[in-house]
N, C-alpha and C positions, 0 to 999 in steps of 0.2 A: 231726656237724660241719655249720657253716652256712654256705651257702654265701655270699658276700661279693657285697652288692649295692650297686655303686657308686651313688654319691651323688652327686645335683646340687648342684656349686659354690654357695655363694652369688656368686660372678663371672659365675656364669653365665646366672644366675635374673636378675641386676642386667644381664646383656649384652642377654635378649633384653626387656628392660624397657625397657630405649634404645632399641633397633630398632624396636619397636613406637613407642615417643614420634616417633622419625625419621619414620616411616612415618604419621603421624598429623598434623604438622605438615605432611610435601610433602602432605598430600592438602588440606588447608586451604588452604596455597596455592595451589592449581591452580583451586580452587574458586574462588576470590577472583579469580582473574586472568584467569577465561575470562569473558569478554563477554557481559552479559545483552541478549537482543535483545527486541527490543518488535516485538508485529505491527503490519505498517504497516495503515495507515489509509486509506479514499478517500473526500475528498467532489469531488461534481459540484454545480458552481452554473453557471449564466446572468449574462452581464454582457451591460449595455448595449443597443442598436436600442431597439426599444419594449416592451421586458420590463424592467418598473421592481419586481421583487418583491425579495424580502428575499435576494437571494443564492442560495437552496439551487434544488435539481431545479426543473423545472417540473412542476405536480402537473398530469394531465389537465385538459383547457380551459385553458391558460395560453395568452394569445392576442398575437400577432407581427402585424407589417405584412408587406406583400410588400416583399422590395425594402431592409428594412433589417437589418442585421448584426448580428449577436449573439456572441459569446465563447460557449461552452461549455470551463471552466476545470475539468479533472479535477486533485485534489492527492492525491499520495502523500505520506503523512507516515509517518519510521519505514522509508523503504524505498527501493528503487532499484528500476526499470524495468528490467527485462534485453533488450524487445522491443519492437521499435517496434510504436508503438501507433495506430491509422488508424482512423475512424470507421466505421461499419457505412456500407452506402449505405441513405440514406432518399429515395424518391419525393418530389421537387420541393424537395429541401435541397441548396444547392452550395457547398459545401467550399471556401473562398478561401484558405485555408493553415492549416497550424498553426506551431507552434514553443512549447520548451521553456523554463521558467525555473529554474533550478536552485538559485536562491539562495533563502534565511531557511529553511532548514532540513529543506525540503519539496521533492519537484519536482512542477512544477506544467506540465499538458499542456494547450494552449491551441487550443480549434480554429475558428477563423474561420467561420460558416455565412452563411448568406443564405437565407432562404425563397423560391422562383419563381412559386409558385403559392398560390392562396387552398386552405385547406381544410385537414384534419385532416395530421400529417406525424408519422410516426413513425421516430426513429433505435429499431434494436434494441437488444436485451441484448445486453454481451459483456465477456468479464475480461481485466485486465490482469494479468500476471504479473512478481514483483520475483525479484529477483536470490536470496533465499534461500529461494526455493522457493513463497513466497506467492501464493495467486488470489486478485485483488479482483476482484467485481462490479459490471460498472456494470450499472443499472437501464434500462430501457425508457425513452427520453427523450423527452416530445408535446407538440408545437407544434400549437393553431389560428390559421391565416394569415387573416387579411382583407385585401383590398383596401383602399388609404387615402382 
């Protein structure tokens, strides 16, 4: 005598065929829906006073008057700023404010200096950090001041 081995339905075989299709489409979608993020971006450029260069960092020896004002314009692109952000202190550079611009897609940190003194000036390194977890690097930023 044999013993009697039940058999898979073909309803059955076709039920977890579905399941799986079910299961393979929510995952498609989930995939599709969840937000690709880009890492944000920083550039630091120099505007304005008597630094007439092409925009970006000041490369050692880029050279300032006493006396007149410069932008240093840090841009986050791709990201948000979680923390306020304050310039390092550099010997004989005075901070006259900053303020933010939030607008064309970027935010962009603005920070008013003024040289006081002739001679070598250096702001430090130090990172900003955005809201999903990213550290940007700003670089070592040197001013040479002359007299006018």
């Amino acid at each position: 005598m044999t013993p009697d081995i039940p058999q898979v339905s073909d309803s059955l075989a076709t039920n977890r065929q579905g399941w799986w299709r079910v299961f393979l489409t929510g995952l498609v979608l989930v995939c599709m829906a969840t937000p690709v993020y880009a890492a944000a971006t920083l550039t630091v450029q120099i505007e304005g006073g008597g630094y007439s260069g092409s925009g970006q960092a000041p490369q050692d020896g880029t050279q300032l008057n006493i006396g007149e004002t410069v932008t240093i314009v840090l841009t986050v692109a791709s990201g948000i700023v979680s923390q306020p952000v304050q310039l390092p202190h550099a010997d004989g550079l005075v901070v006259n404010g900053s303020g933010t611009n939030p607008y064309g897609g970027s935010e962009k940190l603005n920070f008013f200096v003024t040289p006081a003194r002739a001679g070598d000036i250096t702001i430090p390194a130090f990172d900003i950090y955005t809201d999903d977890g990213q550290t940007l690097h700003v670089p070592v930023i040197k001013f040479h001041v002359v007299s006018q």
